[in-house]
N, C-alpha and C positions, 0 to 999 in steps of 0.2 A: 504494500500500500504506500502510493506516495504522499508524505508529508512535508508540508512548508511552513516556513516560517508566515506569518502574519503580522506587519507592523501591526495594522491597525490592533489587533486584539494583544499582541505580543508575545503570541504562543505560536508553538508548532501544528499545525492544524491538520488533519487527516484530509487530503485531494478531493473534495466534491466540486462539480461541473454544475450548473444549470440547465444544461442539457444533455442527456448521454451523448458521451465519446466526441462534445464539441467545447471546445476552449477559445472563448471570446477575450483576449488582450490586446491593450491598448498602452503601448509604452511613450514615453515624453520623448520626442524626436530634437531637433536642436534649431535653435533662433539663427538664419543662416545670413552672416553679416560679414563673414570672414570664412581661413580655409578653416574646417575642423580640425582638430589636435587628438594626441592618444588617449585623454580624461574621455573623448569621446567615443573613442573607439573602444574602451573598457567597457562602458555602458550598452553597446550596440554587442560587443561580441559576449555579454553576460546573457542579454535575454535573447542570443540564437542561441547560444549553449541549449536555455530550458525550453525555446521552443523545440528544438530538433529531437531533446530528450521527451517533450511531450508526445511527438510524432511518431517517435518509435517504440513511445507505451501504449501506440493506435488509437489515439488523439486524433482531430481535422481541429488544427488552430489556425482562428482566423484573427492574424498578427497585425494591428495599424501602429503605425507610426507617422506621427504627423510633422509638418515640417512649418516653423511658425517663421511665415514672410511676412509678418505686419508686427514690426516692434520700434520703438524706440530705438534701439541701437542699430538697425535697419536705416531709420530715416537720416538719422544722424553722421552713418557711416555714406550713405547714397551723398549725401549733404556735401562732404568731406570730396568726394568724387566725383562731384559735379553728373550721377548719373540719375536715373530713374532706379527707384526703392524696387518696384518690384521686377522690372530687369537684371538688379543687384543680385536680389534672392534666387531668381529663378536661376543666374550663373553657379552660384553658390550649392545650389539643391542641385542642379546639375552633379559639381566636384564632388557633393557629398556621397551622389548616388556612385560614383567613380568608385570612390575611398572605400566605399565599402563591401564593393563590389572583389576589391582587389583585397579583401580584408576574408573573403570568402563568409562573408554574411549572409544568409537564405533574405530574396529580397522579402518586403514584408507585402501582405493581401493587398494592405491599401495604405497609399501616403496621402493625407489630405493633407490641404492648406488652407490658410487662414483665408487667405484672400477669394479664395472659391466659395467660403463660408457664411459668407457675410446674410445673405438672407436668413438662414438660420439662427445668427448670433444674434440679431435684432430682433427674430423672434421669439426668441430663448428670453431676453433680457423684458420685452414685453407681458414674459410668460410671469416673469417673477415681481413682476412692480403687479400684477393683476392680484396675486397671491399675498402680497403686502411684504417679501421679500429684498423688494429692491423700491428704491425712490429716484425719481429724476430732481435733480438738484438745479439751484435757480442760473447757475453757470452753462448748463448743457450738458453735464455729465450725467453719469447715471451710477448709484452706489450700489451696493448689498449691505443689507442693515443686518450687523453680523447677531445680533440681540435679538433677531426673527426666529434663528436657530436656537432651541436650549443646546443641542450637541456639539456645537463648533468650539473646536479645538479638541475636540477625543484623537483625530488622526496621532496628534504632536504630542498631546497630553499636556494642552497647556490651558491655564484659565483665562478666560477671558477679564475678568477682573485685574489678573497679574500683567497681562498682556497691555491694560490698558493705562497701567503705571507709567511705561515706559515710551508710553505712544506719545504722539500731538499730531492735529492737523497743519499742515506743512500751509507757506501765504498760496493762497490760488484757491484752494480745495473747501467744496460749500459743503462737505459731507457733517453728519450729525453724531458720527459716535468717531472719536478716533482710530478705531479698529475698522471700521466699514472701509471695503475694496471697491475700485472703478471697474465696474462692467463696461460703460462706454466712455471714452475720451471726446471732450469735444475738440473741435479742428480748429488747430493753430495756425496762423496763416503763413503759407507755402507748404504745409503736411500734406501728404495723400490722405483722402477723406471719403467717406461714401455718407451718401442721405439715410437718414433716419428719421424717428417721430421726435425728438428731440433736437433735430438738427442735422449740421455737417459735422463725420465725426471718425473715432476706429475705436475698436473694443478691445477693452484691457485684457492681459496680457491667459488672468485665468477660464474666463468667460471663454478662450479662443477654443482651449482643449475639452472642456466640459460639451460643448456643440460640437464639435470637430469627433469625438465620441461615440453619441448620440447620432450621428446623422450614419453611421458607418457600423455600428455595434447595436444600439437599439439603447435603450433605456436602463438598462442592467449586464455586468460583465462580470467575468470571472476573473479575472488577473488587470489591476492597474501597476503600472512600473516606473522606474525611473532609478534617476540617481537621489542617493539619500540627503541630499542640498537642497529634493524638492518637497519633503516633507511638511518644511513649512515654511512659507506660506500657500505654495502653488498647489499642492496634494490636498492640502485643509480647506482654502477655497473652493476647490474641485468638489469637493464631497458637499460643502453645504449650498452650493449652487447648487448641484446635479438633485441631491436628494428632496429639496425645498422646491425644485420644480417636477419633481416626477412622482413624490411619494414614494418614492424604492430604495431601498437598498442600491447606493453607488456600483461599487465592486467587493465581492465576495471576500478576493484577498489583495493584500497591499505588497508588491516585491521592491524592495530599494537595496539599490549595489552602493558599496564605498567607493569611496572617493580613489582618484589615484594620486600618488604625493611622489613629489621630487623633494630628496632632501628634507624629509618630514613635514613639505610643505603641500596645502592642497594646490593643485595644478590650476592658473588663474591667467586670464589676460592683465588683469590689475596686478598680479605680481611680477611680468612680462618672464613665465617661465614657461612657458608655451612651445610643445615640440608638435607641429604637424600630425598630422598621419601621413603624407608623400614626404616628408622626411623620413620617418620612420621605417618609410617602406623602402626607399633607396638604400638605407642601411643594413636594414632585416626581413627576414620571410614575415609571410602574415603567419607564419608558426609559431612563430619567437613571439607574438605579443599575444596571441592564442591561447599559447603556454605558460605564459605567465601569467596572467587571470585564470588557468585552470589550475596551477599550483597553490592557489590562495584562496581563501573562502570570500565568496561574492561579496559577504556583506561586510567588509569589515577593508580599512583603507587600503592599498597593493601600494608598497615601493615600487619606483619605476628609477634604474639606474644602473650602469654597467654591470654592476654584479650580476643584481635577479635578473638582467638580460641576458645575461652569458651561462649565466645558471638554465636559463629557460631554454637557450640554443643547445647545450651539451643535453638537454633531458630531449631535445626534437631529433636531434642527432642519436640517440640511444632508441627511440622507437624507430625511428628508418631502420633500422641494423636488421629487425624482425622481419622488414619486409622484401631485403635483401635474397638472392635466388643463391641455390644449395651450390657446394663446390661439384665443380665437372667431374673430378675422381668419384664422386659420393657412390655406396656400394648399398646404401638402405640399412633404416633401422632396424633393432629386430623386434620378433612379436610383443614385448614387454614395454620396451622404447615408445613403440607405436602409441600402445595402450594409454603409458602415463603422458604422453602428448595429447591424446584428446580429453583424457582426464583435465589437462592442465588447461583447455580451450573450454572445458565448460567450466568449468573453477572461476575463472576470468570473468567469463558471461554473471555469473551467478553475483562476485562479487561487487562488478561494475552493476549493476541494477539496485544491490542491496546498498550502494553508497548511492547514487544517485536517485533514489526512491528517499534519502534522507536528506531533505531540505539540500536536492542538488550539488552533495560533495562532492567537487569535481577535483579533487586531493586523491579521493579516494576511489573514485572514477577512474586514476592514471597511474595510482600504484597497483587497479587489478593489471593495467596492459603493459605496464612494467615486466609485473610477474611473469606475466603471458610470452611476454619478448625474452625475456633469459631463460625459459623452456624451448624456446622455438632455435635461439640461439644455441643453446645446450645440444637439440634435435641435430642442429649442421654441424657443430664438432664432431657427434656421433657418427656422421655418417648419413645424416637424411635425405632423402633426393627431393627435387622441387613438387614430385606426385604427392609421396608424403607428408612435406610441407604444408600446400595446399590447404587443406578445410582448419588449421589453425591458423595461417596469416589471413584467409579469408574471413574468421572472426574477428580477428586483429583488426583489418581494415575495416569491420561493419562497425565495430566500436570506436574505434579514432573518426572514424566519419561521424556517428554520434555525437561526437563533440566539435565538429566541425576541423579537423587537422586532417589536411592534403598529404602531407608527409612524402610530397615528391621531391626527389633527389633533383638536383642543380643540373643543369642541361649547357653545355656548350656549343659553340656552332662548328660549325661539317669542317670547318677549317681550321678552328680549334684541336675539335677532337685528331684530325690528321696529325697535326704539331705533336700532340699528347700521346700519341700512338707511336710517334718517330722518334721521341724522346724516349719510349718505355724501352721500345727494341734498342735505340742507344746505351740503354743503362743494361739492360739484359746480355748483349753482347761484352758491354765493360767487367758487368761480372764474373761470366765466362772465361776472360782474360787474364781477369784478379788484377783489372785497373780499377783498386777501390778508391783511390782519390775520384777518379773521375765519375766511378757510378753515384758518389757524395753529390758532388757536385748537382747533379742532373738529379737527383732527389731532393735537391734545396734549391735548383732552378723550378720543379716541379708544385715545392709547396709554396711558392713563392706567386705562381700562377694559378693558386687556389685548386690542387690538384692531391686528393688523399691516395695511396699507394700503399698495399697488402702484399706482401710477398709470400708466399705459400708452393708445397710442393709443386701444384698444377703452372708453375709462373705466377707472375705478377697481375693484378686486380688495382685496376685505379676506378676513380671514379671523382666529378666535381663536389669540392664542399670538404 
């Protein structure tokens, strides 16, 4: 049985669905103003992790992710660029779709946006001033009177009385309790704006994802996601909009991933420690940052920094080994060998389910294919041939794909590999000779050209990487 964590209750909570074998999730996509960085590819490669794990517990999840093109740091960055805001976004949602694509992210059902939205968010916001939820204020704007809800602030677990110590309304703002959020912005002159019954205007920033939801999922969901920075205030408005206008139950459960930190620090454009994801990827496989969110528990921050990079590359590097083809001498296991290899392929299966059935351990997930790999390994020491191999690297693979890791080996080109091949018979020949200066040489001209090299009875095995 799989169990998750639930912010909202703060328990572990046994998997129920709303609907058999369907999982309605809605995770927070990113404000596209600029290129995305790794904070955000930690959070996008967290919840394919749990959808693909859903999928293969015969789940049909239907995954949104919305892309918010109408923000503030949108108009301000357009501003800056003398472009058009949602020209801006739409380049941006474009790279993102790139980034992630190369990030081997399953795309998601549906990416809505904000700017597509807009009849609905105005009618959403209508929905809640009808209900006594929300008021239009004498500026143009439009609030949510957080006092409507007795439950606002259960998400966060915070009071609304404590909340309200430390509040003030900022000069501009006509709202009536300090806590009350802007559903609508009225339009500032030179802003993009659309008409409304209050005016010319755009909707704040929680109203965007609450409707963007709803028009895609329906009125009630099983999984809301994100990073845990949107617990409050973004998550907590979500819930008392959504529920104050539908009467339901928002989302069954609450998933929030940690943060990622450089240097103990959380990943920020305001701290300017900000590394790409096409940096990222120019450097390292989308294994290596894969792997390292699978080494660590979702919820809880991830260092990001040469170490746990390099840590995460030699552990990418140690499952390729498994998937590696038998030695050409290989003579076959014997009947015993056989045996404790399939043994050790369902062992694997058994324990990669029982860790990830528990609040998605994907620690625990990668020490069953660990296991799995140093049996399989063990198998071609023995003697295994690539038949016998077979139905255990093929579990190997179905589980590494479960977590979304390609674990394909480095590929050079035709003319490359030519070089690589003229070089190995040059070193092959030197050893023959017993010119071991020289056969040195050509094995540090070789690693030099990103080129690993195995030497074994059958001759020499190289390979990139």
């Amino acid at each position: 049985m799989l169990k998750i964590y639930n912010t909202l209750t703060r328990k572990t909570e046994e998997f129920q669905t709303l609907e058999p074998n369907l999982v309605k999730m809605y995770v927070c996509g990113v404000t596209v103003y600029n290129d995305a960085h790794v904070g955000h590819a930690m959070s996008a490669l967290v919840f394919d992790i749990i959808r693909r794990y859903l999928e293969y517990r015969g789940y049909t999840v239907k995954h949104v992710m919305n892309y918010t093109d109408v923000d503030d740091k949108i108009i301000n960055r357009a501003k800056q660029l003398g472009e058009d805001p949602l020209k801006l976004s739409a380049r941006y949602i474009a790279d993102y779709a790139a980034d992630l694509k190369s990030l081997n992210v399953l795309p998601a059902t549906a990416n809505p946006q904000v700017s597509q939205t807009m009849p609905l968010i105005i009618e959403f916001i209508q929905g809640l001033i009808q209900k006594g939820h929300a008021y239009a204020a004498t500026n143009g704007d439009v609030y949510f009177s957080v006092t409507s809800d007795d439950d606002y602030g259960r998400l966060s677990g915070r009071k609304l009385d404590d909340m309200q110590a430390g509040a003030r309304i900022e000069v501009g703002e006509a709202k009536t309790h300090p806590m009350d959020f802007a559903l609508w912005k009225a339009a500032k002159e030179g802003e993009i704006s659309w008409d409304s019954p209050w005016g010319k205007g755009r909707p704040g920033w929680h109203i965007e994802c609450s409707a963007m939801n709803l028009a895609e999922l329906g009125e009630q969901i099983d999984i809301h996601g994100g990073g845990n920075d949107l617990i409050f205030p973004h998550h907590e408005n979500e819930i008392a909009q959504s529920e104050c206008y539908t009467g339901k139950e928002f989302s069954r459960y609450w998933i929030h991933n940690g943060m990622l930190q450089l240097g103990g620090e959380k990943m920020s454009k305001s701290l300017g420690n900000i590394i790409s994801i096409k940096d990222f990827l120019s450097k390292r496989s989308a294994d290596v940052m894969r792997m390292l969110v699978l080494n660590g528990t979702y919820r809880a921050p991830l260092m990001f920094n040469d170490d746990t990079l390099d840590a995460a590359e030699k552990n990418v590097e140690r499952l390729k080994s498994a998937l590696r083809p038998a030695s050409p001498s290989a003579k076959g296991l014997s009947a015993e060998s056989l045996t404790a290899l399939a043994s050790a392929s369902d062992s694997a299966k058994t324990n990669f389910t029982e860790a990830m059935d528990s609040d998605f351990n994907t620690a625990g997930a990668i020490a069953a294919l660990f296991e799995l790999s140093k049996f399989v390994n063990t198998a071609k020491d023995n003697g295994a041939t690539d038949e016998q191999l077979k139905p255990a690297q093929d579990t190997f693979r179905e589980l590494a794909g479960v977590l979304g890791l390609k674990l394909e080996e480095k590929q050079g080109s035709g003319e490359q590999d030519e070089q690589v091949n003229a070089l190995i018979a040059e070193r092959t020949e030197a050893r023959k000779q017993k010119q071991w200066k020289r056969s040195d040489e050509i094995r540090d001209q070789l690693k030099e050209m990103g080129v690993t090299i195995e030497d074994s009875k059958d001759g020499t095995i190289w390979r990139w990487g």
